[in-house]
Each structure stands twice: as structure tokens, then as C-alpha cells.
C-alpha positions as CSV (number, residue, x, y, z in Angstrom):
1,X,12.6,-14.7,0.7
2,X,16.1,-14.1,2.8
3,X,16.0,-15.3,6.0
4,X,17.6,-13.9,9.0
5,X,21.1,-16.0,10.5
6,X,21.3,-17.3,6.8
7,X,23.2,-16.9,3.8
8,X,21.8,-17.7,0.8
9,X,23.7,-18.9,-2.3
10,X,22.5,-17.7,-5.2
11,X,23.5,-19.3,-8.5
12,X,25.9,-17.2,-11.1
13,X,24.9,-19.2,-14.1
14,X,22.5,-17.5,-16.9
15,X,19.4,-18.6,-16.2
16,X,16.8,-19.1,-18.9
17,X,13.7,-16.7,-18.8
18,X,10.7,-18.6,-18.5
19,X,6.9,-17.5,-18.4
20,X,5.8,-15.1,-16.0
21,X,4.4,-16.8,-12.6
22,X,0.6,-17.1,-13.8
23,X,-0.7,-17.7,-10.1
24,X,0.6,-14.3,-8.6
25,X,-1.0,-12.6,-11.9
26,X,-3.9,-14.0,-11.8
27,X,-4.7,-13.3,-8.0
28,X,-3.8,-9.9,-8.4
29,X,-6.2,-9.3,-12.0
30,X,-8.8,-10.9,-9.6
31,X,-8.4,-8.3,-7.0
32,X,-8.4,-5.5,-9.7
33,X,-11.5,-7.1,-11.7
34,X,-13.4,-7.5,-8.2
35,X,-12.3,-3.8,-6.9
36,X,-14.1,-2.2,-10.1
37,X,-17.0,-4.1,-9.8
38,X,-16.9,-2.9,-6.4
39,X,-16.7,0.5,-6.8
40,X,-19.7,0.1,-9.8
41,X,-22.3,-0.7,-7.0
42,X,-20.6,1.9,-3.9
43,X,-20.1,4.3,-5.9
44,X,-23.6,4.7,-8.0
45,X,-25.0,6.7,-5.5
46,X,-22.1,9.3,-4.7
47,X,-21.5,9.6,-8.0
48,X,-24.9,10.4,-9.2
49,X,-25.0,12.9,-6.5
50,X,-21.6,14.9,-7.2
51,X,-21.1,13.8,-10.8
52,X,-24.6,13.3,-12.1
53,X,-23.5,10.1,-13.4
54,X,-23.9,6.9,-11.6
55,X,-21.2,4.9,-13.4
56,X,-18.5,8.7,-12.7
57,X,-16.2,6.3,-10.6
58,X,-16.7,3.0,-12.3
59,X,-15.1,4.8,-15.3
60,X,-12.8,7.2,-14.0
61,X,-11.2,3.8,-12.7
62,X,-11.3,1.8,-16.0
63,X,-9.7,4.4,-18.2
64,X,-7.7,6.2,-15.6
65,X,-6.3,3.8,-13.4
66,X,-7.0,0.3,-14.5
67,X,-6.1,0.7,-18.2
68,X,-2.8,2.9,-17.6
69,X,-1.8,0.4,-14.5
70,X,-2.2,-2.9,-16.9
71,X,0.3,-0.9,-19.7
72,X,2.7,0.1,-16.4
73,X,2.6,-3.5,-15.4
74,X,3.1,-4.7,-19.0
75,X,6.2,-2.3,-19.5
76,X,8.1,-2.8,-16.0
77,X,7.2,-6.8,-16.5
78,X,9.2,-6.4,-20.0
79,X,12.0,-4.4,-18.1
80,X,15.2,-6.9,-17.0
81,X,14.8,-6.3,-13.3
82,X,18.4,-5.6,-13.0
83,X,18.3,-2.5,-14.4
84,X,16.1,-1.3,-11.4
85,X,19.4,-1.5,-9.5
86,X,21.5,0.5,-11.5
87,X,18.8,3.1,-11.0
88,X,18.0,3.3,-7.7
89,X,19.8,6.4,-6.4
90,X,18.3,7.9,-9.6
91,X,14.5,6.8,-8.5
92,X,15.1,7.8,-4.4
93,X,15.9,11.1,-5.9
94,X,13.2,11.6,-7.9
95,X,10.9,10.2,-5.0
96,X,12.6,12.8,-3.0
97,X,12.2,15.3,-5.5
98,X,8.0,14.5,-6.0
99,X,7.7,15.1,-1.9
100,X,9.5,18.4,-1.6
101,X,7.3,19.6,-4.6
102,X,4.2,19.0,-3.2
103,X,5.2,20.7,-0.5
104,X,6.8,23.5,-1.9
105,X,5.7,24.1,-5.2
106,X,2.8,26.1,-6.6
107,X,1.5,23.0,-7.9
108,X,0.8,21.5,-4.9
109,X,-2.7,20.9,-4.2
110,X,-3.9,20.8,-0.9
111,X,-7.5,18.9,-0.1
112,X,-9.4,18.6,3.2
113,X,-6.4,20.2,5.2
114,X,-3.2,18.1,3.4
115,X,-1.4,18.6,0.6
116,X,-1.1,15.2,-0.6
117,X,-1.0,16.3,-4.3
118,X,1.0,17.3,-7.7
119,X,-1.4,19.1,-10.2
120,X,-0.4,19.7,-13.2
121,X,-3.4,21.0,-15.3
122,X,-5.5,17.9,-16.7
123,X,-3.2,15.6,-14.0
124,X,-3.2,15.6,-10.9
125,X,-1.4,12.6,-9.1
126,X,-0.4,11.7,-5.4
127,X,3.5,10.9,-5.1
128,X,3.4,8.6,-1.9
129,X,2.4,6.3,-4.1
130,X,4.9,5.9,-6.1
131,X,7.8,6.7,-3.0
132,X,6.7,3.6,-1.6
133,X,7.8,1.4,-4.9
134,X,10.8,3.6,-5.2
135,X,11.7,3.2,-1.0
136,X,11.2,-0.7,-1.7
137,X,14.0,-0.4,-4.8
138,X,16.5,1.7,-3.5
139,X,16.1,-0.2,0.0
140,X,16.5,-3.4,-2.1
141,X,19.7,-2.0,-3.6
142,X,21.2,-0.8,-0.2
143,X,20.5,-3.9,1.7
144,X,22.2,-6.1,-1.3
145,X,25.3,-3.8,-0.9
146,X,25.1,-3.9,3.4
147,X,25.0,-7.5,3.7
148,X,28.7,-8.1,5.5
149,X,28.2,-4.7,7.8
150,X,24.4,-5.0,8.4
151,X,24.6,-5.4,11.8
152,X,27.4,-2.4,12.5
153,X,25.9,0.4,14.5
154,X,27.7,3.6,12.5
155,X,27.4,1.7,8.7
156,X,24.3,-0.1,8.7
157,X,21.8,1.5,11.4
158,X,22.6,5.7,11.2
159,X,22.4,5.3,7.4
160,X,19.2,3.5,7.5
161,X,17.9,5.3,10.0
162,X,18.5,9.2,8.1
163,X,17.5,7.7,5.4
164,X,13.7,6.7,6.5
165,X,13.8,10.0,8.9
166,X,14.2,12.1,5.9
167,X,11.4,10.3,4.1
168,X,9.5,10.6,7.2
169,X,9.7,14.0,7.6
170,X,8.5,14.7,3.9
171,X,5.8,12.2,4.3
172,X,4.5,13.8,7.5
173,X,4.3,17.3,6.5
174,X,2.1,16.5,4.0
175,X,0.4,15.6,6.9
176,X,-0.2,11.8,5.7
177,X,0.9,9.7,8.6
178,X,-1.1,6.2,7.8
179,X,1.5,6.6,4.3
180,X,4.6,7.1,6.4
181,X,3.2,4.2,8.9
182,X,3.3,1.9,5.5
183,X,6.3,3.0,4.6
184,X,8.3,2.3,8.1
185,X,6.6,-1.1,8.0
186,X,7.9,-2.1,4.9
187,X,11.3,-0.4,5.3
188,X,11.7,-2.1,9.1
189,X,10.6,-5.6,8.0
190,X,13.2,-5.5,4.6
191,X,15.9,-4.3,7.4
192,X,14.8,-7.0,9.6
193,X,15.3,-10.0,7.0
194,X,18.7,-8.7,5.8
195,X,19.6,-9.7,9.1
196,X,19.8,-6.5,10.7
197,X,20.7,-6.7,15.1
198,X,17.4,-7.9,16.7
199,X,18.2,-4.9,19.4
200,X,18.7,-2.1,16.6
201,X,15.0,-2.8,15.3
202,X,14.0,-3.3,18.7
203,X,15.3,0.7,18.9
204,X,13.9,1.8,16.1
205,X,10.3,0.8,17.0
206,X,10.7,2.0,20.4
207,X,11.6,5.5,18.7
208,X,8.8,4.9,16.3
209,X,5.9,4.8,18.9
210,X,7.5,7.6,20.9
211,X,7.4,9.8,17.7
212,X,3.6,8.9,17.3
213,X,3.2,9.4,20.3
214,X,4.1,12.8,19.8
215,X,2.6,13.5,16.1
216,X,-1.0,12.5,18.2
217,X,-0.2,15.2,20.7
218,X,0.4,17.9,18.5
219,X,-2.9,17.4,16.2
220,X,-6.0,16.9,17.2
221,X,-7.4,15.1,15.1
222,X,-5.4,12.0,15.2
223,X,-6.1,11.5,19.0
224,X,-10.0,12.1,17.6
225,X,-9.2,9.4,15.5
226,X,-7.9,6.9,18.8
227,X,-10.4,7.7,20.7
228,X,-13.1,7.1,17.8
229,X,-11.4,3.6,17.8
230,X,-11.3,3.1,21.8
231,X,-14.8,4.7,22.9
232,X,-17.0,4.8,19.1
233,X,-19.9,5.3,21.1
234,X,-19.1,8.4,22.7
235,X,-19.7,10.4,19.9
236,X,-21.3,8.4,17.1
237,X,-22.4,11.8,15.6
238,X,-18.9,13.2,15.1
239,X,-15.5,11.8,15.5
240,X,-16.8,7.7,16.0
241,X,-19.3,8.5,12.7
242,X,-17.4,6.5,10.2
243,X,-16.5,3.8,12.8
244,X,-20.1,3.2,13.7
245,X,-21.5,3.3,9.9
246,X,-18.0,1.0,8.9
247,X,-19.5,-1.4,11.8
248,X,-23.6,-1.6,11.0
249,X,-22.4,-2.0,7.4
250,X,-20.5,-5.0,8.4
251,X,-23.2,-6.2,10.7
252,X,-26.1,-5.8,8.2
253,X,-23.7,-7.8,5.9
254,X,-24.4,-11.2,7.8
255,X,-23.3,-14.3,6.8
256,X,-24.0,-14.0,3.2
257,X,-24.8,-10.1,2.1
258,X,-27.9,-7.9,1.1
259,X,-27.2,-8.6,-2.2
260,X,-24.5,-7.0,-4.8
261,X,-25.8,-3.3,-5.3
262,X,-28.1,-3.4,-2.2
263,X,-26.1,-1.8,0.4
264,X,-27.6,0.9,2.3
265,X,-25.1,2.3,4.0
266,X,-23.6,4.0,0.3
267,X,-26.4,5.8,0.4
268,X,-24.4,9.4,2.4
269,X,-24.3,6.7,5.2
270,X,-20.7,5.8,5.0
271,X,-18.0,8.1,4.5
272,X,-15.4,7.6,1.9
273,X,-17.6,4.5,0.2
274,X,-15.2,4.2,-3.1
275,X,-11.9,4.8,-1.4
276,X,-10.8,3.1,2.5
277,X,-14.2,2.3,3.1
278,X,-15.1,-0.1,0.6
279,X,-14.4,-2.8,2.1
280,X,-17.2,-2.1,4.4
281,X,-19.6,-1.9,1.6
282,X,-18.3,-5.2,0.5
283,X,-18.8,-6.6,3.6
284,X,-22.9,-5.4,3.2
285,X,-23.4,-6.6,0.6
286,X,-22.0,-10.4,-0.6
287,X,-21.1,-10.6,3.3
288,X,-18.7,-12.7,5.4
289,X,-17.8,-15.0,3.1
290,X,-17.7,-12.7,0.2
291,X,-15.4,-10.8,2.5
292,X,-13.3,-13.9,3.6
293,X,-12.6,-15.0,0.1
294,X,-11.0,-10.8,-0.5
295,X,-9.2,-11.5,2.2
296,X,-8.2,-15.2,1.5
297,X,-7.2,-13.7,-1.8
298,X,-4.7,-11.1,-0.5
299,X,-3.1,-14.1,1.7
300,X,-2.9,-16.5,-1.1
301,X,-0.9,-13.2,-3.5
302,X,1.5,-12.2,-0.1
303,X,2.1,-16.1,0.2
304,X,2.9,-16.2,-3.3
305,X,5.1,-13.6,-3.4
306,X,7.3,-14.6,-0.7
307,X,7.4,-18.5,-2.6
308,X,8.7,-16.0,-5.5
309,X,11.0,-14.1,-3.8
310,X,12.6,-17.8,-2.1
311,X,13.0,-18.3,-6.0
312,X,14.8,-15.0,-6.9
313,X,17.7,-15.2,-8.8
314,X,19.7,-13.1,-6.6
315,X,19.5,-11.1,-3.4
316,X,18.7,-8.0,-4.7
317,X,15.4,-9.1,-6.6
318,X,14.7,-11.3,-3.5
319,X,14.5,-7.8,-1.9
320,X,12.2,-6.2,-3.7
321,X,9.5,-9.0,-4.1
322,X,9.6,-9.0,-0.6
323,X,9.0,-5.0,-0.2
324,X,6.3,-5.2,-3.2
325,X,4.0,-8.1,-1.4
326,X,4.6,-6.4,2.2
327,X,3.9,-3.5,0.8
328,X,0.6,-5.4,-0.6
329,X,-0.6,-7.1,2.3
330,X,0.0,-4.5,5.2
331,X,-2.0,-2.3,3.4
332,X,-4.7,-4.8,3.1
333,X,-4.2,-5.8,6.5
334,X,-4.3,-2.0,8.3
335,X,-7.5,-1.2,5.9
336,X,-9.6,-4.0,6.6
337,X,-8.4,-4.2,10.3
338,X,-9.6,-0.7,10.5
339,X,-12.9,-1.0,8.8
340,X,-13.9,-4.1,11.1
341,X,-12.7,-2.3,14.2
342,X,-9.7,-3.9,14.9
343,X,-7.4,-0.7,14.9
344,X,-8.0,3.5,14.0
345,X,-8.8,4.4,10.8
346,X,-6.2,5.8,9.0
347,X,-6.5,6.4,5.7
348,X,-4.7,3.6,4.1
349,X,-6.6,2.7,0.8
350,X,-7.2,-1.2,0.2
351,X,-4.5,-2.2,-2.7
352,X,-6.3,-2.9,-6.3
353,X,-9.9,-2.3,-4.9
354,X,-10.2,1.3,-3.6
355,X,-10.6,3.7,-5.8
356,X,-7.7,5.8,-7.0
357,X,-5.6,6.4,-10.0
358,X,-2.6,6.7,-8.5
359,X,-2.7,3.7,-6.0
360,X,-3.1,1.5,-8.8
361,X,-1.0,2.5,-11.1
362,X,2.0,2.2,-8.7
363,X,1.2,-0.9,-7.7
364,X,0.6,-2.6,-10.9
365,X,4.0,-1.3,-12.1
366,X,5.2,-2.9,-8.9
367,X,3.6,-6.0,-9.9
368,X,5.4,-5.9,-13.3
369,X,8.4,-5.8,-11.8
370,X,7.8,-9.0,-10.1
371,X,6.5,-10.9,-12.6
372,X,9.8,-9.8,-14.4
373,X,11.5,-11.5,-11.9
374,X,9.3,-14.5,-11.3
375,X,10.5,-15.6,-15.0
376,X,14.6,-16.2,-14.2
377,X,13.4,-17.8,-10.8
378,X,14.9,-20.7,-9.9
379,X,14.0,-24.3,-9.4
């Protein structure tokens, strides 16, 4: 990983591809494998009910998530990871391109009050998705090329900061702002370890909690969602519903579960029980320690990834195995801090085990791309 105050030398020799780095791999097929058996036992009961068939989310994940994300990994793991940079510009635009359609084009679907969505006849997909992976390359580019001026206010800080504005401003008129909350993470901490001025982040957070400040003002519903988090027990009925179900699926969990497939709370208890809720499911049913080992799991993959990304050939790939496993492990962190009532619910689906196509697919291509790199790492 780069580290702040530091400069890194980074060797100009040819190195020798080796094997792809089998311990982040198989930590992140683990996560997969254990995120469709999860959504087989949450999911029988919603399914039956809207589908009429138990196993309607088990298999839309197989064959449309899984199996497609295991070819996109296989493809961008084959991909020489340099090539990534020469496309970068191409990628923002086309990110850019996805976020202005969904808002503006007839085929933008809009579901529960945001428009989140590209259809396109059989296929529908959601493009934050795949903005975050293409934020995290073209971020990765522009950092490599800022690395002398990245602490000059007018070259390194206005550019940065248009640049995550304008993303911001796509992101948030979807409206999705747990996405855009991802996104800032990811784009701040990348900033941060190129070695950008303590003060200038210090700025940008400041301006950060103003502008939420100001996004829970203006809607409702996301100050129905603080206070849901602050006071659940004011309104367990309405806005602190999913908190409170989230919390006695935990509790009913215990040490050690109910038993896989014995939750209760999956049955039109729990909100959302395939897609940023499962983890409370999980919770019910192998319990605590079931729970601890997920979350062990997601530590060990972020821990790995940075040990990769210390090994990068060069700064540029550094870069981006840095923005894939942040991008990994906030996600993990803000979902199951949320379910276990340690922040407000937002949204934010838990990487390789909620349900959803899209989700997946990104991030497994993601993954490819840094097992690509893991095999010119260095000694």
C-alpha cells in the first residue's frame, strides 16, 4: 500500500508473472459460496410468497450473478492490469455516461421512489455498481500522475474535488446517498495515502458533513432514518421497524444460532432479508460466532489486499488494490455496523453475500483485476 511522507521505489525490471495470490481468492470464493447459501435459507420464504418458488433467489443468484461474476473475474484477472490505465478517462466517461442515463433516459427505471436503474428489456442493471470500480481506476490513474503536485491547492485539491462533486451530484439525484457515502470514503482515503495535505482532507470532510447535513434537511426520510437509529423505540411500528426486527434477530441468534434455516424473523418479519439485511438473518441463525468468523473473513481479505497492494509492481496498481479492498471492507463495515445498531441504515448491500446481480458482478471483476496484479507482485 503507499504510505503517506514516503516514496516508494518501485522496480523497472520485467518481472516474471507468477500464480495468482491463492489466499485473497480463496477468502473472497468463501464469502461468495457462504452468501448463496445464505440467501437459500433467507430467502425461502419471500421467495415462495412473491415467486412461488422457494429456491427464486437462490437461483437468480447462481446463474445471474455468481456465474457471470466468476467469468468477469476470470476475464479482468487475464487482462495485463496496465491496460486499465490507458483506459481510464475512457471508463470515467462511460461511468459518467451510465449515471446521466439513468437519470435521463427512458430507460431509466425508477423503484420505491429512486431511480437507481438501467433497463433494457430482459436486463436491467444498477450502474453505481460498476462507478465505484471505474472511480477506483481512474482515481488510481490520476493520483499516479499527481504525485509531485498532490499537495498544491489549485492542481491537486479543485481537480479532485470537481471531480468527486460531479459524481456526487449524479449519485445523489438518483437519490442513493449510502452509494455516494461509499464512494467519498474510498475516493478520500486513496487521496489521503497519495499524500494529499492533512488540512485539505480535513476540508473536504468538514464540507462533507455540512452537505449531509443538508441532503437530511431537505428529505424526510433520511432524518426518519437518524432518528430510527438514535430513538428505535419511539416508533418500532414505522420508521425504527427494521432496526428493531435487525436487533431481535440478532438477539435471538445467541451465542451459537437457531440453527441454519430456522430463523424466524425471514418469515415478513425483517425487511429486505436477501439484500442489506442478511446479515441479520445470519446472525439468527449460526449466531455470534458464525457471525464473527463473516466478519473475521472480510478482515483477513482487506488485510490481504493491502499486503498485495505493499507488493504492487508500481504505484498505479498499488492504487487500485487499495480502492478495490476499501471498497470491500467499508461496505462490509457500514452494513453490518448498521444491522447491529451501531450506525443508520443505509442501504449499503454486504459485498459477495447480499443478494444482487449487479453488486457481484462488479466486484468480482474488481477482484480479477487484483489477482492480475497479485501475479507481477514483488518479493
Amino acid at each position: 500500500m503507499v504510505k503517506r511522507k514516503q516514496k516508494r521505489k518501485y522496480t523497472k525490471r520485467k518481472l516474471k508473472p507468477k500464480s495468482v495470490d491463492k489466499v485473497f481468492l480463496s477468502l473472497v470464493l468463501i464469502l461468495v459460496f457462504i452468501g448463496l447459501i445464505a440467501i437459500s435459507s433467507a430467502g425461502i420464504a419471500v421467495s415462495q410468497s412473491k415467486f412461488g418458488d422457494p429456491y427464486y433467489y437462490f437461483k437468480h443468484q447462481l446463474f445471474y450473478g455468481i456465474l457471470p461474476g466468476l467469468v468477469a473475474m476470470f476475464i479482468t484477472g487475464k487482462i495485463n492490469y496496465k491496460l486499465w490505465r490507458k483506459l481510464a478517462v475512457l471508463i470515467f466517461g462511460l461511468a459518467i455516461v451510465l449515471l446521466i442515463t439513468v437519470l435521463l433516459s427512458s430507460h431509466g427505471l425508477e423503484l420505491k421512489g429512486a431511480k437507481r436503474w438501467i433497463n433494457l428489456g430482459p436486463i436491467s442493471f444498477q450502474p453505481i455498481e460498476m462507478v465505484k470500480l471505474a472511480v477506483i481506476i481512474y482515481l488510481a490513474s490520476w493520483l499516479t500522475g499527481k504525485r509531485k503536485v498532490i499537495k498544491n491547492f489549485s492542481e491537486s485539491l479543485i481537480p479532485f474535488s470537481v471531480l468527486l462533486g460531479a459524481v456526487g451530484l449524479l449519485i445523489i439525484a438518483q437519490p442513493d446517498v449510502g452509494s455516494f457515502g461509499a464512494v467519498a470514503f474510498i475516493a478520500l482515503a486513496m487521496f489521503f495515502l497519495a499524500g494529499a495535505s492533512l488540512k485539505h482532507i480535513f476540508g473536504l470532510i468538514a464540507m462533507g458533513i455540512a452537505g449531509l447535513g443538508i441532503l437530511i434537511k431537505l428529505e424526510p426520510y433520511r432524518m426518519n432514518r437518524l432518528l430510527a437509529f438514535l430513538h428505535p423505540e419511539t416508533d418500532v411500528q414505522g420508521i425504527g421497524w427494521q432496526v428493531k426486527q435487525a436487533a431481535i434477530a440478532v438477539g435471538q441468534g445467541g451465542i451459537f444460532g437457531v440453527g441454519l434455516g430456522h430463523s424466524h424473523q425471514k418469515f415478513s418479519y425483517l425487511p429486505e432479508v436477501v439484500g442489506d439485511s442478511i446479515f441479520a438473518i445470519i446472525a439468527e441463525e449460526i449466531g455470534m460466532v458464525g457471525a464473527g468468523i463473516i466478519v473475521v473473513l472480510f478482515i483477513l481479505l482487506a488485510f490481504r489486499g493491502f499486503r498485495l497492494a505493499q507488493k504492487a509492481p508500481d504505484q498505479f496498481s498499488s492504487f487500485v488494490v487499495v480502492g478495490i479492498s476499501l471498497w470491500i471492507i467499508f461496505q462490509a463495515m457500514i452494513n453490518i455496523m448498521a444491522i447491529i445498531g451501531l450506525m443508520p441504515l443505509t442501504g449499503i448491500p454486504l459485498p459477495f453475500i447480499s443478494y444482487g446481480s449487479t453488486s457481484l458482478i462488479s466486484l468480482l471483476a474488481g477482484v480479477g483485476i487484483v489477482l492480475n496484479i497479485s501475479r507481477y507482485r514483488r518479493r
